[in-house]
DSSP file (Angstrom, degrees, kcal/mol; ACC not computed):
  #  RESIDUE AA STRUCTURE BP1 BP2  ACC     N-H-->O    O-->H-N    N-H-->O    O-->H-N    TCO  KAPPA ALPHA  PHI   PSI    X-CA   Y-CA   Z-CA
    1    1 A X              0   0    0      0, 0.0     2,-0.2     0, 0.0    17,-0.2   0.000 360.0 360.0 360.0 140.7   70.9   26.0   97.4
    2    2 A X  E     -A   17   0A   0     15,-2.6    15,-1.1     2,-0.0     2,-0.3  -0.591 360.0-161.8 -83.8 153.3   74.5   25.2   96.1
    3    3 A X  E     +A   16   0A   0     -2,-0.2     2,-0.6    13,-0.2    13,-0.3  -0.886  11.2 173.3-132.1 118.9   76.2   22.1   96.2
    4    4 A X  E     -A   15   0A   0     11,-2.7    11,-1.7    -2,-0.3     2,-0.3  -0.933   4.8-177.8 -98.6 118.2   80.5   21.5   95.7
    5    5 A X  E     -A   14   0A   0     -2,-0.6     2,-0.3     9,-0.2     9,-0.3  -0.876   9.6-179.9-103.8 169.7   82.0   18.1   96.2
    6    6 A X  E     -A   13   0A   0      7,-0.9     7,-1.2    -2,-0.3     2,-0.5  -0.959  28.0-143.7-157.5 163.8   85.5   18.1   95.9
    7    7 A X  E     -A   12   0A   0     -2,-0.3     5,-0.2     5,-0.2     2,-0.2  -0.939  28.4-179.3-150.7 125.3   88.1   15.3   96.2
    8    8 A X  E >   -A   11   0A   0      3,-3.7     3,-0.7    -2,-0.5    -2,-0.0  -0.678  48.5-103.1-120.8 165.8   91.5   17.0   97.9
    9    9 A X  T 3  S+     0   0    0     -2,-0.2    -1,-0.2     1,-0.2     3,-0.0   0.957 123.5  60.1 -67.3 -48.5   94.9   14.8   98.6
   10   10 A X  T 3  S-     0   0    0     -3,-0.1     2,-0.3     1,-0.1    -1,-0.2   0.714 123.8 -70.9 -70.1  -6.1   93.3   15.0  102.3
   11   11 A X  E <   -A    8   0A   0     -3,-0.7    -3,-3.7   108,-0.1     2,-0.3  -0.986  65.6 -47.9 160.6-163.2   90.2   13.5  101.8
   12   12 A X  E     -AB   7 120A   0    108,-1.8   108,-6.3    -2,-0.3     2,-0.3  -0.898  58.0-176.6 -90.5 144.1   86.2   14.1   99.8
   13   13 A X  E     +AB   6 119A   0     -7,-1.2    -7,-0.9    -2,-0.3     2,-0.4  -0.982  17.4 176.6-123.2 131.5   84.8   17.3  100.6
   14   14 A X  E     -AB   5 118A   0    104,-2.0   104,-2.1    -2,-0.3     2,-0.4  -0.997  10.3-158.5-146.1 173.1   81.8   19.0   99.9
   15   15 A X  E     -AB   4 117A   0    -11,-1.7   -11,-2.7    -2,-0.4     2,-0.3  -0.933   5.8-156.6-137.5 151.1   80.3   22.2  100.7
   16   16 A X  E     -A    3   0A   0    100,-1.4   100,-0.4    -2,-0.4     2,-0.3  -0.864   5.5-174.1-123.6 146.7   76.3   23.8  100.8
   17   17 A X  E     +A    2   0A   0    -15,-1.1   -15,-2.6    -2,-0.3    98,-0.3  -0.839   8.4 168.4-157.5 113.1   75.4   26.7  100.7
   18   18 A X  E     -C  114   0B   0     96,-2.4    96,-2.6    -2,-0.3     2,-0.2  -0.982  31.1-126.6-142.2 123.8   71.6   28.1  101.1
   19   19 A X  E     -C  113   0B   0     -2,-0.3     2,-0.4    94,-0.2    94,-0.2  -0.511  21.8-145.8 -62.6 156.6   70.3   32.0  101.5
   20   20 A X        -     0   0    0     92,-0.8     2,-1.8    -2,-0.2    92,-0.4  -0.977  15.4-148.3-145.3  87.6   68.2   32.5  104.6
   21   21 A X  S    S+     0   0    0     -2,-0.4     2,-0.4    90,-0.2    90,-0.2  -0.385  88.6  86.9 -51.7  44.0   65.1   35.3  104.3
   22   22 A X  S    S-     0   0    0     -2,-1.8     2,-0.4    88,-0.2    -2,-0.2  -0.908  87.1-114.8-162.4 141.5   66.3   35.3  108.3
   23   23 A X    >>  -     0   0    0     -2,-0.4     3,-1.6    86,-0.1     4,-1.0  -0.915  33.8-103.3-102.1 161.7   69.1   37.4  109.9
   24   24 A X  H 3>>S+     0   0    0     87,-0.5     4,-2.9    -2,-0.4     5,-0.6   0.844 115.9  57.8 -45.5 -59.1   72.1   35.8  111.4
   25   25 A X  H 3>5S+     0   0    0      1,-0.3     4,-3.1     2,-0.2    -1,-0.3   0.902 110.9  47.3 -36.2 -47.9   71.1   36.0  115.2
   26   26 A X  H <>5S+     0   0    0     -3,-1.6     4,-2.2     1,-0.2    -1,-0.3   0.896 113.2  44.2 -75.4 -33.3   67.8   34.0  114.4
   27   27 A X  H  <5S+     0   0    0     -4,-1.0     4,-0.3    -3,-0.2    -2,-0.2   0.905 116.7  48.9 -90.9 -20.6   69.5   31.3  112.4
   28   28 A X  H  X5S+     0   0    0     -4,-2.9     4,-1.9    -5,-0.2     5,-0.3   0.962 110.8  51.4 -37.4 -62.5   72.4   31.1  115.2
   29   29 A X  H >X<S+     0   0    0     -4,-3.1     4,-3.1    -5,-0.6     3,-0.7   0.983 109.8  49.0 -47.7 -63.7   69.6   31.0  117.8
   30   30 A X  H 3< S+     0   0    0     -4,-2.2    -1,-0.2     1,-0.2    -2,-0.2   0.822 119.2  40.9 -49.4 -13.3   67.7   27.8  115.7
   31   31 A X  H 34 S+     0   0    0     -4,-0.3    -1,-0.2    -5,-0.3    -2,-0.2   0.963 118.4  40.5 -98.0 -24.6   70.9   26.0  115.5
   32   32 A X  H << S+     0   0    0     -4,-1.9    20,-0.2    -3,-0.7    -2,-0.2   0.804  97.0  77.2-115.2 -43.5   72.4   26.6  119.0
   33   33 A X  S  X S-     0   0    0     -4,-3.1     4,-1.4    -5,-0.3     5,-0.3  -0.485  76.3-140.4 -69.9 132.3   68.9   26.1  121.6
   34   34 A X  H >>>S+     0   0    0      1,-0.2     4,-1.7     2,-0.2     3,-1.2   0.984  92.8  62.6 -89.8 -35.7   68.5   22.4  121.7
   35   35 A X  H 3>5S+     0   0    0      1,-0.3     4,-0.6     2,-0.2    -1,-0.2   0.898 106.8  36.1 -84.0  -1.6   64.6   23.3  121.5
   36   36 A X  H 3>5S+     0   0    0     -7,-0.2     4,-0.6     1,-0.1    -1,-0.3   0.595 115.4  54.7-104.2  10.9   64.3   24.8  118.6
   37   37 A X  H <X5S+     0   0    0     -4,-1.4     4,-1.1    -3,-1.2     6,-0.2   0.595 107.5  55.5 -92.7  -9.3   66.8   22.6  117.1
   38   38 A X  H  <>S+     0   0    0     -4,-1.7     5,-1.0    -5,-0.3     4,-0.1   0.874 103.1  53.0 -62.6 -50.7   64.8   19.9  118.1
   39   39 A X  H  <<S+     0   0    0     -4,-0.6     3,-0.2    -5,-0.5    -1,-0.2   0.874 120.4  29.1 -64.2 -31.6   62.1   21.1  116.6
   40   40 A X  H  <5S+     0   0    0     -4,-0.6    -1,-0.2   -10,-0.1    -2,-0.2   0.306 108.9  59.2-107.1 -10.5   63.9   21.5  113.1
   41   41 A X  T  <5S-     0   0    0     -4,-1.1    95,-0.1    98,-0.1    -2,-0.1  -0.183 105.1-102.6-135.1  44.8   66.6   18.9  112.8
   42   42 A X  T   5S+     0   0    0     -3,-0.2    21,-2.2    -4,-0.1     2,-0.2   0.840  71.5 148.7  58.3  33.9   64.7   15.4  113.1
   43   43 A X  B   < -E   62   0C   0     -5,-1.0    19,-0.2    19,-0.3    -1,-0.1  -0.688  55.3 -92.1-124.0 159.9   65.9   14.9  116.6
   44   44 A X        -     0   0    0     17,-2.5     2,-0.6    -2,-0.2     4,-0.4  -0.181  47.9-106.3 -56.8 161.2   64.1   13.0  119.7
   45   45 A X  S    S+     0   0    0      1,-0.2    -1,-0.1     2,-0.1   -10,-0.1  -0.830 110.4  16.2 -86.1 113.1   62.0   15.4  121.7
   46   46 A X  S    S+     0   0    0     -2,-0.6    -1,-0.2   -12,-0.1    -2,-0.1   0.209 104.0  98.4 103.3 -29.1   64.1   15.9  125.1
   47   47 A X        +     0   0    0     -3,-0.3     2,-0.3    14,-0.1    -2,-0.1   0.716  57.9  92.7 -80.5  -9.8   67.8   14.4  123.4
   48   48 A X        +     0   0    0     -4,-0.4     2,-0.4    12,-0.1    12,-0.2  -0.568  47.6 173.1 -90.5 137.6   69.5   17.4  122.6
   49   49 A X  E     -F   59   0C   0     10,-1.6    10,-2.2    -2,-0.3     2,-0.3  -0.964  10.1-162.5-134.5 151.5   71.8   19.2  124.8
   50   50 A X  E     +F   58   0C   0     -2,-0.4     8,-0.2     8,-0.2   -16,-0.1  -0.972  24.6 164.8-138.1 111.6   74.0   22.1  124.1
   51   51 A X        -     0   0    0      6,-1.4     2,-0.8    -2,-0.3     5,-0.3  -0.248  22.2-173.4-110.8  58.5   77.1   23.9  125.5
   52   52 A X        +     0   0    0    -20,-0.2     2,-0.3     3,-0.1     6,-0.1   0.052  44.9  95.6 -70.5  90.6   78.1   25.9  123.0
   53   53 A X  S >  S-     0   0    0     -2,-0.8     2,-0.9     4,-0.1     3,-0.6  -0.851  90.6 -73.4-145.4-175.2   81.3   27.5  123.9
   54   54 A X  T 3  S+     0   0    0     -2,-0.3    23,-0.1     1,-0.2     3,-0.1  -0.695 125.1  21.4 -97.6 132.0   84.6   25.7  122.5
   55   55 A X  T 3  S+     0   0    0     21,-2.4    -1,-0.2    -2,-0.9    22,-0.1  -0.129 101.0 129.0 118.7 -24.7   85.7   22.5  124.2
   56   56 A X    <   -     0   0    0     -3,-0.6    20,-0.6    -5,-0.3    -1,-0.3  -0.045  53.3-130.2 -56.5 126.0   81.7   22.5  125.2
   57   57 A X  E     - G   0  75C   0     18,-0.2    -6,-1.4    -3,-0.1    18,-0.3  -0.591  22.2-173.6 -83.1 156.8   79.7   19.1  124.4
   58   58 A X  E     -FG  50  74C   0     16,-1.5    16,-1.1    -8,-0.2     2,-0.4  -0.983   1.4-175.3-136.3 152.7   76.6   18.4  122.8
   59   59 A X  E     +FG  49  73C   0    -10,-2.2   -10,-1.6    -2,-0.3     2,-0.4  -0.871   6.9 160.9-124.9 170.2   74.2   15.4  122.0
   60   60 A X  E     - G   0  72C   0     12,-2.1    12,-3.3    -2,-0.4     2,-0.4  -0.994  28.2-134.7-167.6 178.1   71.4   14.3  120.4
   61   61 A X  E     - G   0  71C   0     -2,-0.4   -17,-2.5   -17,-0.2     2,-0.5  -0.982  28.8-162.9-124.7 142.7   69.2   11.4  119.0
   62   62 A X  E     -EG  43  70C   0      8,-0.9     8,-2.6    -2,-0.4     2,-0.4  -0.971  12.1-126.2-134.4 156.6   67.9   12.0  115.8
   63   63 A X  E     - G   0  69C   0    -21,-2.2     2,-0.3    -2,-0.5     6,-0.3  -0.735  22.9-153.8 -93.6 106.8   64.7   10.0  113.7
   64   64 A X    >   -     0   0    0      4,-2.3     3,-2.2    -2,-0.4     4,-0.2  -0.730  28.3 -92.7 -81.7 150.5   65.4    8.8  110.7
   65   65 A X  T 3  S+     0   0    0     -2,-0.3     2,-0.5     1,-0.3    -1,-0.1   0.721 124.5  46.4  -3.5 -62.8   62.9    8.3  107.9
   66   66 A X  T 3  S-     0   0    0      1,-0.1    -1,-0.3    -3,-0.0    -2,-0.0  -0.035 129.8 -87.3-107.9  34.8   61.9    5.0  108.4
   67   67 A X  S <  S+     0   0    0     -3,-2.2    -2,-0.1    -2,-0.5    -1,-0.1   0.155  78.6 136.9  83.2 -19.3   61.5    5.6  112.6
   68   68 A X        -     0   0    0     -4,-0.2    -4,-2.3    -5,-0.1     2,-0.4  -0.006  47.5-136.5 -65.8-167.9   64.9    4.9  113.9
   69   69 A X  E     -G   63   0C   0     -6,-0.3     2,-0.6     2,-0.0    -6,-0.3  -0.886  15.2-176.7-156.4  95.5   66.7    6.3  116.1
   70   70 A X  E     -G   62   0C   0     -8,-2.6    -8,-0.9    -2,-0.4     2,-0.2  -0.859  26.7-137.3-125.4 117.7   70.7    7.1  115.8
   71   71 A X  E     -G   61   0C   0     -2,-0.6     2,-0.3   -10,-0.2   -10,-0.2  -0.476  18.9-149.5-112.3 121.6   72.2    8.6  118.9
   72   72 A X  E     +G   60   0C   0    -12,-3.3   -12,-2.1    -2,-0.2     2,-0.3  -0.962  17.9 174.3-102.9 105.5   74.6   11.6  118.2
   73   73 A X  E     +G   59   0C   0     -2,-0.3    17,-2.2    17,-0.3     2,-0.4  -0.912  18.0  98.9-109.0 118.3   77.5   12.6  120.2
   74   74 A X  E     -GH  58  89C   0    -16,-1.1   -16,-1.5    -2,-0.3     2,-0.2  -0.934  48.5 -96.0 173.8-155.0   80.8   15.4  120.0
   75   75 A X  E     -GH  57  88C   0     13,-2.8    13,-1.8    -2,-0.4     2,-0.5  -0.746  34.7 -98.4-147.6 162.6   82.1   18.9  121.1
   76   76 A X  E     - H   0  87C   0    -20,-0.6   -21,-2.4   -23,-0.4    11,-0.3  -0.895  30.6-176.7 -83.1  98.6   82.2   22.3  119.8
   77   77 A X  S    S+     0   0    0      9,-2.7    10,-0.2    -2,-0.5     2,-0.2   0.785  71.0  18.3 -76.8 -25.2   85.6   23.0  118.2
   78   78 A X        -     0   0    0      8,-1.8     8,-0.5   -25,-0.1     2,-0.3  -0.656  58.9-172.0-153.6  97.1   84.9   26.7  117.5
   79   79 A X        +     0   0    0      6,-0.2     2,-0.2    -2,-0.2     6,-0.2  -0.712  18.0 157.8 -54.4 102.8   82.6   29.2  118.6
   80   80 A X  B >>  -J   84   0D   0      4,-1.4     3,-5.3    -2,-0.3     4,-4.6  -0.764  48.6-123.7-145.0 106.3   82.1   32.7  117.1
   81   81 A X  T 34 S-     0   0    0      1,-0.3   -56,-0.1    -2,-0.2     4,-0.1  -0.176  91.4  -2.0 -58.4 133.7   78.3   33.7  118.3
   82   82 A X  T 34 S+     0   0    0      1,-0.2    -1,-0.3   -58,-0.1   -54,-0.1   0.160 141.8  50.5  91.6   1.5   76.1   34.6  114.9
   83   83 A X  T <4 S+     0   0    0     -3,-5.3    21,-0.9     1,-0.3     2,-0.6   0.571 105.8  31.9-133.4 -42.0   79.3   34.0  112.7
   84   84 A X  E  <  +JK  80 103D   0     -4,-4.6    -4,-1.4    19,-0.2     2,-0.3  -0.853  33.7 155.6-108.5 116.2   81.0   30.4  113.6
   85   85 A X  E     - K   0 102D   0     17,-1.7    17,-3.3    -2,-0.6     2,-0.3  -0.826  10.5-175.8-137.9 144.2   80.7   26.7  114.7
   86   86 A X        -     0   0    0     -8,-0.5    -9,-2.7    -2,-0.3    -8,-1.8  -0.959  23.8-156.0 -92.7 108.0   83.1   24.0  113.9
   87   87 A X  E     -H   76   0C   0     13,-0.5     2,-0.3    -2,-0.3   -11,-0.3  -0.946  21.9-154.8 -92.3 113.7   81.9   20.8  115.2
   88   88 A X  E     -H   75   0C   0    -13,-1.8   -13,-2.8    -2,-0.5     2,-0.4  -0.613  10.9-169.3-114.2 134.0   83.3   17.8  116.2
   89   89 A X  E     -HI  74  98C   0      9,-4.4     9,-4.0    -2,-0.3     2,-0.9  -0.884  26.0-132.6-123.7 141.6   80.8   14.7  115.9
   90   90 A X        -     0   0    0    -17,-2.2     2,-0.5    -2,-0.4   -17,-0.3  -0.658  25.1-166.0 -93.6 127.8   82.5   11.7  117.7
   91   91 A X    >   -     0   0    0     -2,-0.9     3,-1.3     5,-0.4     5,-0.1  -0.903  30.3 -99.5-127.7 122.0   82.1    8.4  115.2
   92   92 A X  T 3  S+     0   0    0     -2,-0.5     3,-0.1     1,-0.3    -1,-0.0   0.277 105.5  22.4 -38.6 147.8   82.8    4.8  116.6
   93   93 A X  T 3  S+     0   0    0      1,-0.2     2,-0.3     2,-0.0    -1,-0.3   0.766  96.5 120.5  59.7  20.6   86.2    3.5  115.8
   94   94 A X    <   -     0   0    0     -3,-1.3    -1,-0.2     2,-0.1    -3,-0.1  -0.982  59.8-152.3 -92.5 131.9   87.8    6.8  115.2
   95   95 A X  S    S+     0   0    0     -2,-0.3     2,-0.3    -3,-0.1    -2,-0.0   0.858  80.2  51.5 -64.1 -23.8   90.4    8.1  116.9
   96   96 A X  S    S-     0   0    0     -5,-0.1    -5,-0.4    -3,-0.0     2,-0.1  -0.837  81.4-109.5-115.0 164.9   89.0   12.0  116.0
   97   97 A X        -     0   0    0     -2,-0.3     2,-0.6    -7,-0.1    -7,-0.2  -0.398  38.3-120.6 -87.9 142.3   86.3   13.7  116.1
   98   98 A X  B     -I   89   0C   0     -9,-4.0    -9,-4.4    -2,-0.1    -1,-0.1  -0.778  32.4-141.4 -80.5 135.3   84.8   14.3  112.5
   99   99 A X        +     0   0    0     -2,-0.6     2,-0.3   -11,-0.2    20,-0.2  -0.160  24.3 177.2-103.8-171.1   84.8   18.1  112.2
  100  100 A X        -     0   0    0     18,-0.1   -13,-0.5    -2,-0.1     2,-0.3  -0.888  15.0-152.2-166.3 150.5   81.7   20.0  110.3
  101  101 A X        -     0   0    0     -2,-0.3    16,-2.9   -15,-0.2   -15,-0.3  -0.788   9.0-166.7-161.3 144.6   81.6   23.9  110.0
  102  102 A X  E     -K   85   0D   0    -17,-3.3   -17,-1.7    -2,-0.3     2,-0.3  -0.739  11.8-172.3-109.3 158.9   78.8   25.9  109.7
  103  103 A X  E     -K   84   0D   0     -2,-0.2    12,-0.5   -19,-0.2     2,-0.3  -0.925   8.1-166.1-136.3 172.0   79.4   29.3  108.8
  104  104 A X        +     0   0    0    -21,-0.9     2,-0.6    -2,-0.3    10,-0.2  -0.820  13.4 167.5-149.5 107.3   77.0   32.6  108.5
  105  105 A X  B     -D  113   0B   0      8,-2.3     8,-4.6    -2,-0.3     2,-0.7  -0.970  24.4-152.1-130.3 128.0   77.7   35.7  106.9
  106  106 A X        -     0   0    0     -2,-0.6     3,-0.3     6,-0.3     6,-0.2  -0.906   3.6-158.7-133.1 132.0   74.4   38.0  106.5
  107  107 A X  S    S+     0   0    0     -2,-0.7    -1,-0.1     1,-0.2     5,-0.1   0.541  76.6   8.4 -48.9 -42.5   74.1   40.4  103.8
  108  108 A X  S    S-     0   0    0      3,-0.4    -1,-0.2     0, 0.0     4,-0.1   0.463  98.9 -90.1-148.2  22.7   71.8   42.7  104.8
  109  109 A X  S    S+     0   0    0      2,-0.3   -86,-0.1    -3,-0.3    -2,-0.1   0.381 124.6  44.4  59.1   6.5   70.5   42.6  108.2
  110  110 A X  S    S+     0   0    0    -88,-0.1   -88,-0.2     1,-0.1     2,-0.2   0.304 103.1  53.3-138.1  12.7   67.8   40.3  107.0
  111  111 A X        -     0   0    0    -90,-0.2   -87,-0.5   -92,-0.0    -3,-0.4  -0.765  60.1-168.4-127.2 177.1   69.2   37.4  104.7
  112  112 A X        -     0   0    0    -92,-0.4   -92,-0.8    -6,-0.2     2,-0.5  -0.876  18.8-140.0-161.5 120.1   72.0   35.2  105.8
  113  113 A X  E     -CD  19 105B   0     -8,-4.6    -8,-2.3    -2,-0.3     2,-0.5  -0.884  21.5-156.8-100.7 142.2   73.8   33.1  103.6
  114  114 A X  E     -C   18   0B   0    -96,-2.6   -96,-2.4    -2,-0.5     2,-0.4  -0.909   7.7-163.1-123.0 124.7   74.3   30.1  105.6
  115  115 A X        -     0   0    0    -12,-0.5   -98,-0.2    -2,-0.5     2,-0.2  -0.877   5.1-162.1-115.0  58.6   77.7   27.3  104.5
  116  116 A X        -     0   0    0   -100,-0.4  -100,-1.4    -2,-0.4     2,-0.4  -0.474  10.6-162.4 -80.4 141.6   78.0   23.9  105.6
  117  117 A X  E     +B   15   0A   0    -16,-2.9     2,-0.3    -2,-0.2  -102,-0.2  -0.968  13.0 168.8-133.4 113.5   81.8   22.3  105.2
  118  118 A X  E     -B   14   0A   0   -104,-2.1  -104,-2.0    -2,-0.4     2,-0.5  -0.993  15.2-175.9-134.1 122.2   82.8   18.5  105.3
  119  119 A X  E     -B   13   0A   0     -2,-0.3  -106,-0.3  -106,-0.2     2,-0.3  -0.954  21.9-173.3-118.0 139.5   85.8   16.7  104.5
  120  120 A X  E     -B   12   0A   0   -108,-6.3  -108,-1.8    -2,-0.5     6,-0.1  -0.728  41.2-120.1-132.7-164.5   85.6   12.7  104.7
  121  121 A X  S    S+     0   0    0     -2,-0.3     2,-0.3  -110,-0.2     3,-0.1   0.749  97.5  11.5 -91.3 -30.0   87.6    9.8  104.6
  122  122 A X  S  > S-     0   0    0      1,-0.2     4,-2.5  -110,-0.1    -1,-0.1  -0.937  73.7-113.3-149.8 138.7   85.4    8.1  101.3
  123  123 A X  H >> S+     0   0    0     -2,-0.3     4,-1.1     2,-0.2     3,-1.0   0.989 117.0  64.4 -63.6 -54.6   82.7    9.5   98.8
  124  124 A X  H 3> S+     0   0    0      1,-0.3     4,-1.1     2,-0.2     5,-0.3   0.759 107.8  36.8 -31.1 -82.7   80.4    7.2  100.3
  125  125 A X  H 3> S+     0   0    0      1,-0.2     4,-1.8     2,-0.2    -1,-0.3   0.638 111.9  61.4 -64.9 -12.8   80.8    9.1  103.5
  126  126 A X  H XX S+     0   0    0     -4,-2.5     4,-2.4    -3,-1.0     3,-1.6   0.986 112.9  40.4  -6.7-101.4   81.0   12.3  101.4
  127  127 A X  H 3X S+     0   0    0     -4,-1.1     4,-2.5     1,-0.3    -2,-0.2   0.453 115.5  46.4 -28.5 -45.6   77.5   11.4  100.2
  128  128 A X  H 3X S+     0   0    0     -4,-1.1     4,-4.5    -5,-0.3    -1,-0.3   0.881 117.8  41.9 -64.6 -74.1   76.1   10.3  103.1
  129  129 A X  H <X S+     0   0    0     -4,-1.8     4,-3.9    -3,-1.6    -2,-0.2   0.850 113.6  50.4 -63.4 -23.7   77.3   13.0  105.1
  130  130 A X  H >X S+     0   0    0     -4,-2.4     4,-2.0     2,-0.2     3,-0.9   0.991 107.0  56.6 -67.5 -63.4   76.5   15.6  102.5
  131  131 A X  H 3X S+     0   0    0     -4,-2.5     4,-1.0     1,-0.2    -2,-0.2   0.774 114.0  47.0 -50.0 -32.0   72.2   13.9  102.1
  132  132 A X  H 3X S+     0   0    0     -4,-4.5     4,-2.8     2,-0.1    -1,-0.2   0.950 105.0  51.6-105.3   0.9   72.1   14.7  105.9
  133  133 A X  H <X S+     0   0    0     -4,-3.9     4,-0.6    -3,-0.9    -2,-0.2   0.701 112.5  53.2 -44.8 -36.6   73.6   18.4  105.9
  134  134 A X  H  X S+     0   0    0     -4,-2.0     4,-1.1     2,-0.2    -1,-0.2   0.675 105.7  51.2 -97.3  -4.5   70.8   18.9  103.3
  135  135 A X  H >X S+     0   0    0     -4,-1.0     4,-2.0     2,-0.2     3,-0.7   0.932 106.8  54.8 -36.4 -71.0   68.2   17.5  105.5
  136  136 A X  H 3X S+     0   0    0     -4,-2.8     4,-1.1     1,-0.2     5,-0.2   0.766 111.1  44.6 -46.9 -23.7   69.2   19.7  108.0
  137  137 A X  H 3X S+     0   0    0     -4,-0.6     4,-1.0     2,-0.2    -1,-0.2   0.763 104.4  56.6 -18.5 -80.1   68.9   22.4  105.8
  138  138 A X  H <X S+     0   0    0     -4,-1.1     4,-1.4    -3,-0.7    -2,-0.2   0.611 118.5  44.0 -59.7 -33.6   65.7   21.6  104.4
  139  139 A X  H  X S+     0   0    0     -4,-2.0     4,-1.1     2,-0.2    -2,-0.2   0.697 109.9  42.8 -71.1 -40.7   64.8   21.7  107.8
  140  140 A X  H  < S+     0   0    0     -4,-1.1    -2,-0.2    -5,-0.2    -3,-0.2   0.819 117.6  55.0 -93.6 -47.5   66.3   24.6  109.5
  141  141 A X  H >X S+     0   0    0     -4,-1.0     4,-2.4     3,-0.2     3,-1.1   0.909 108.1  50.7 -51.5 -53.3   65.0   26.7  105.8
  142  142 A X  H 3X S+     0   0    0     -4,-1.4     2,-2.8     1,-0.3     4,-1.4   0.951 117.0  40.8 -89.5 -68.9   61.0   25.4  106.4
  143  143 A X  H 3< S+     0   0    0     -4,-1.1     6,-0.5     1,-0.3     5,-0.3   0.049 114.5  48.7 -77.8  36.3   61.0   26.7  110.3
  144  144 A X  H X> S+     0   0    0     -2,-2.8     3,-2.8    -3,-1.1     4,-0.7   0.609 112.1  48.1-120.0 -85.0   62.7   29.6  109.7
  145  145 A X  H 3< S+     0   0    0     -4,-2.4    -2,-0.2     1,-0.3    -3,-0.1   0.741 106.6  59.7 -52.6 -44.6   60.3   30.2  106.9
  146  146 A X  T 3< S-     0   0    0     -4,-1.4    -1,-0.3     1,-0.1    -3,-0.1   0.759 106.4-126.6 -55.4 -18.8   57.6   29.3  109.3
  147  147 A X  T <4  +     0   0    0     -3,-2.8    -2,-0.2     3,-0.0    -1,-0.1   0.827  64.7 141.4  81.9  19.2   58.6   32.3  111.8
  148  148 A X     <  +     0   0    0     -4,-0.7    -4,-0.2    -5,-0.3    -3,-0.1   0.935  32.3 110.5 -79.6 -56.5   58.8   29.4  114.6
  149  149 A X              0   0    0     -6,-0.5  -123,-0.1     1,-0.1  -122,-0.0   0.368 360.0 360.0 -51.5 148.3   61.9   31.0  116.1
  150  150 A X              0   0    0   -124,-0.1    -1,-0.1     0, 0.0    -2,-0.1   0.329 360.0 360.0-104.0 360.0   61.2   32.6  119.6
């Protein structure tokens, strides 16, 4: 996996970037069916829901290490099936949604290299945001490795 931070007049940025032994449709599928994203992204069993079209909501609650439990909220800014999402995750006491974008471009009808993109207000939340993008990651990488996808 790669890692960029960057620090832009508009804010901290960083970007991830992991190849995928997977083609795109399957790592689309893991991210976009709230049970196998359940299954793969720390989340309560039964919180996720997904509308994944643009304007479309989703939630979820997701487990942290140490047994809590921090309840996730936003919309779908951008939808392009096996290639796009832009995601807008709603964070108290903003007036906008913080955006996210995953991207998927696959090489070879079986690898996928897979892109997550974040600009924030602070390196702290840089940092922050960036250590759980590479959770999800680590996450979405083991059960794809695993073959879990249906």
């Amino acid at each position: 996996m790669s890692t960029e931070q960057t620090t832009t007049g508009d804010g901290f940025s960083y970007t991830l970037t992991r190849t995928l032994d997977t083609p795109a449709d399957k790592v689309w599928q893991a991210w976009t069916t709230p049970e196998q994203y359940a299954l793969w992204a720390h989340a309560v069993p039964g919180s996720v829901e997904m509308d994944v079209r643009p304007g479309g909501a989703w939630k979820s609650t997701m487990l942290t290490p140490d047994g809590g439990r921090f309840p996730l909220t936003g919309s779908y800014l951008a939808v392009a099936e096996n290639r796009l999402l832009v995601l807008g995750m709603d964070v108290p006491g903003r007036p906008a949604p913080v955006e996210m974008t995953m991207e998927l471009d696959e090489e070879d009808g079986r690898r996928t290299r897979i892109a997550l993109r974040q600009t924030c207000d602070t390196a702290e939340e840089r940092d922050m945001a960036e250590q759980g993008s590479t959770m999800l990651l680590d996450g979405l990488s083991a059960f794809l490795a695993e073959g879990s996808t249906a």
